[in-house]
Each structure stands twice: as structure tokens, then as C-alpha cells.
C-alpha positions as CSV (number, residue, x, y, z in Angstrom):
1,X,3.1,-5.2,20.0
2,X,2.1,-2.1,18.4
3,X,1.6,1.2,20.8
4,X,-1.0,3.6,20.7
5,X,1.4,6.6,19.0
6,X,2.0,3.9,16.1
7,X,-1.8,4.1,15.4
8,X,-2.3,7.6,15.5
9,X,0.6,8.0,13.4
10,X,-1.1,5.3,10.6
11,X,-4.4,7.4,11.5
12,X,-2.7,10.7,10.6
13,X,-1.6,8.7,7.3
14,X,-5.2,7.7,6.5
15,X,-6.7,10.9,7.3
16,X,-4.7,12.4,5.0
17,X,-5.7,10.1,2.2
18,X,-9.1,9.5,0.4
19,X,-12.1,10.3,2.8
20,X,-14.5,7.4,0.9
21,X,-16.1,5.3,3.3
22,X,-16.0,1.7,3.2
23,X,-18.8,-1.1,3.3
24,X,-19.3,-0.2,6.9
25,X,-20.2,3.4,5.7
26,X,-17.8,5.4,8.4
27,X,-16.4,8.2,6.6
28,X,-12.9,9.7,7.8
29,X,-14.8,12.6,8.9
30,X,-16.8,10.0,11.0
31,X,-14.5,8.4,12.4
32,X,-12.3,11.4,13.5
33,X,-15.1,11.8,16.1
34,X,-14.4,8.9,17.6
35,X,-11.0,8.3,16.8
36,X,-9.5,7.9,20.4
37,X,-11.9,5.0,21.7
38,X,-11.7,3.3,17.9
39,X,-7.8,3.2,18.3
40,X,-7.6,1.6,21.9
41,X,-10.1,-0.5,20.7
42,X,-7.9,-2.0,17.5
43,X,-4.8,-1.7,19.8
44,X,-6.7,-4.0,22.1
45,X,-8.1,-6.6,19.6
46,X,-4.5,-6.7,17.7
47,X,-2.7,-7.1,20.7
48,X,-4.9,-10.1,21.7
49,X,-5.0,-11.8,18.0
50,X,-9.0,-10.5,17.8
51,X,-8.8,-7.5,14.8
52,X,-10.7,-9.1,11.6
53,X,-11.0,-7.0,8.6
54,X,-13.8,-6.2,7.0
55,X,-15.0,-7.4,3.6
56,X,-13.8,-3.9,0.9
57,X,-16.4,-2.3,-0.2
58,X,-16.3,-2.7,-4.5
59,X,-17.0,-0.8,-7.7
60,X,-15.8,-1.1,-11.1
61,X,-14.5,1.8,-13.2
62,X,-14.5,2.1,-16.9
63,X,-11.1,1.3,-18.9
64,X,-10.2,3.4,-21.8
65,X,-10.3,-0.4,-23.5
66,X,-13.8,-0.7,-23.3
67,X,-13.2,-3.2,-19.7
68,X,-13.8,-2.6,-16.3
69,X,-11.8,-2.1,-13.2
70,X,-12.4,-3.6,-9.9
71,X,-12.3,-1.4,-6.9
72,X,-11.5,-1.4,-3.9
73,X,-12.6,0.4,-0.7
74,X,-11.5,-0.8,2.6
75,X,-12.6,1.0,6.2
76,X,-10.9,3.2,7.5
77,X,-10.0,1.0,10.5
78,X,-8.5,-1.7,8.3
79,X,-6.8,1.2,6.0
80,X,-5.1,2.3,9.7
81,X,-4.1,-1.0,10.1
82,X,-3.2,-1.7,6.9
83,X,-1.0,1.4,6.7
84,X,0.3,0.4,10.3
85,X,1.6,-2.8,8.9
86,X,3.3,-1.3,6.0
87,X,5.1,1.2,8.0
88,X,6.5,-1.5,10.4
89,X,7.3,-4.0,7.8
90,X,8.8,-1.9,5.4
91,X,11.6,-0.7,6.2
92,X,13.2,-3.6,7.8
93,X,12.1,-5.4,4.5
94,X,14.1,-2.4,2.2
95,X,17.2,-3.6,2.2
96,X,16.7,-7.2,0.8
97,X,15.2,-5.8,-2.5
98,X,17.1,-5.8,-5.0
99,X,17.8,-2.4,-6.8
100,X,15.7,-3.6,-10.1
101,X,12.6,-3.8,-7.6
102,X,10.4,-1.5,-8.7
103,X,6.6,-2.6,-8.0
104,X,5.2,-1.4,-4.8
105,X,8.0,0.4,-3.3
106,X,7.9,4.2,-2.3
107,X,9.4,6.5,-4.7
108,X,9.4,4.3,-7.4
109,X,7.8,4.1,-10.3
110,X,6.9,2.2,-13.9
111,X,8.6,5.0,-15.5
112,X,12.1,4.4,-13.6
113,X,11.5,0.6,-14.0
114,X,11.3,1.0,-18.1
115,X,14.3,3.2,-18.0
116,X,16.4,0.9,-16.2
117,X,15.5,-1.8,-18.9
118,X,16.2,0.5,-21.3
119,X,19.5,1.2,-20.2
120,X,20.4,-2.8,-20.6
121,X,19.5,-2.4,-24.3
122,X,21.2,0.5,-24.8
123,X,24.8,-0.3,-23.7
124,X,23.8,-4.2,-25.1
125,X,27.1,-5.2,-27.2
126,X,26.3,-4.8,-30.9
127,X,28.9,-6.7,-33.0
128,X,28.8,-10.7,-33.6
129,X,30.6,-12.7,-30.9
130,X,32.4,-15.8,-32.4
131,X,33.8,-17.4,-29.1
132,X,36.0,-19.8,-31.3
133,X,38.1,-16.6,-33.2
């Protein structure tokens, strides 16, 4: 199962990130106060099947279209998790995508996935085929 150092690792991860509370209101500030009891705590619960996240806490945001985006704000024990699971699942998961994967991965982005369709078009044979010539 998953070890204590894994956690703080993912903590380390999250702490690093956006310091927004979640619906249960614990700040990362917060929550690096009691950081040590809080990750033998979800060590214990995961290891024994009993870690349920918590509802995210949402807000919507303004488009430039006129719409609005949904939000999403989860705790910052289910973002340790959460990052936790990513970093264990990840990388054995890497090598089956294919190389024209582009959503969700590290280091990739839309810009890389548009220029790799472009390059399709842009070497795409241009004169008439006539298979019976």
C-alpha cells in the first residue's frame, strides 16, 4: 500500500500548489499544522479501504463568451490523495499512450497537439490519385 514518505512527497506537491481551501474550509496553511497526525491518519483509512473524499467545494467563473465556468475546489486531503494517485499510476500508465496523446499528460500541451495535426496536413499528398492509371 502506500507508505508514509509517498504522502509527504504528494503533501510537498500540494503545498506547493494553490493554498484555497476546500468545502471543509482547511487552508494549506491549516493544515501544515497538523500535517503529521492528518497523513497517518489517511495512510491508515487508505490502507484499510475507509478514505472517502469529500464533496469539492464550487464556483463558477465568467467566460469571455458571456458563460460560466464551473469550479472546482477539492481539500487538501483529497488534493494529497489525489496527487498520490497520479504519481503512482502515471508512470506505469506512460508507455501505453500513444505518442498523439496529448490531453492530461505532463509536458504536453494543446499547442503541441495542433501542431502535430498540422504537420499531417502539411506533408498531405496534393496531386489527384487515379488508382486505375
Amino acid at each position: 500500500m502506500f507508505t508514509l514518505e509517498q504522502l509527504e512527497f504528494a503533501w510537498l506537491q500540494v503545498r506547493a500548489g494553490t493554498k484555497s481551501a476546500g468545502i471543509d474550509g482547511v487552508t494549506v496553511d491549516l493544515f501544515a499544522g497538523i500535517v503529521h497526525e492528518q497523513l497517518r491518519d489517511m495512510q491508515y483509512k487508505l490502507h484499510h479501504e475507509l478514505y472517502t473524499a469529500r464533496p469539492a467545494k464550487g464556483f463558477y467563473v465568467p467566460k469571455k463568451s458571456g458563460d460560466k465556468r464551473l469550479i472546482g475546489i477539492s481539500t487538501v486531503r483529497d488534493r494529497i490523495v489525489q496527487r498520490l494517485l497520479l504519481e503512482e499510476l502515471y508512470l506505469p500508465l506512460e508507455d501505453t499512450f500513444l505518442d498523439c496523446s496529448y490531453a492530461y499528460r505532463p509536458g504536453r500541451n494543446i499547442q503541441q497537439a495542433v501542431q502535430h495535426l498540422f504537420s499531417y496536413y502539411q506533408y498531405q499528398f496534393t496531386h489527384p490519385h487515379h488508382p486505375n492509371l
